[in-house]
C-alpha positions in Angstrom: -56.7 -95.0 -77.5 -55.3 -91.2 -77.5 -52.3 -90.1 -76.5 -50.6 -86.4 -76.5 -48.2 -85.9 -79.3 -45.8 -82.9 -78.6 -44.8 -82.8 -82.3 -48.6 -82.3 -83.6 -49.3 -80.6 -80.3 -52.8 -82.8 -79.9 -54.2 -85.5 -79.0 -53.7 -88.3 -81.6 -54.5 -92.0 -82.0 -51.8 -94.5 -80.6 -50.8 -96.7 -83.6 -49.4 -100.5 -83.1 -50.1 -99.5 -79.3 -48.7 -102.2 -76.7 -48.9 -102.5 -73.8 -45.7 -101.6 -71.3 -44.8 -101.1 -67.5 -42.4 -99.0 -66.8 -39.5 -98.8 -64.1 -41.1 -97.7 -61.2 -43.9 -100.5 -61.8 -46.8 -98.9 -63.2 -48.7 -99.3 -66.1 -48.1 -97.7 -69.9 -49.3 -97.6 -73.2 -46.6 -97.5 -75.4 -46.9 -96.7 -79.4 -46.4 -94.5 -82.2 -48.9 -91.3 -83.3 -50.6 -92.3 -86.6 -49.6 -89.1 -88.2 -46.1 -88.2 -87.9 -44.5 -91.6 -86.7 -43.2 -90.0 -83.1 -43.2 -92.0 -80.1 -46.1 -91.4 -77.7 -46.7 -93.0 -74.0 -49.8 -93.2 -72.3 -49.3 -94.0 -68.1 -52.2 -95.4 -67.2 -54.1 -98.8 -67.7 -55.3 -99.6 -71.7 
């Protein structure tokens, strides 16, 4: 899965992605760009 990465500015793969909700209820992806390590979120089912 792909997942904006404002560091890299583009779209990079999600590594160790998990699965998440967030507060108001909906549905995230949660993990770390494979590049540089920064933390990327995905809203949206996986």
């Amino acid at each position: 899965m792909d997942a904006y990465c404002f560091k890299c500015r583009a779209k990079k793969e999600i590594k160790g992605a998990q699965p998440v909700t967030l507060k108001n209820g909906r549905p995230a992806t949660q993990g770390t760009c494979a590049v540089c390590g920064t933390k990327l979120y995905r809203i949206g089912k996986a």
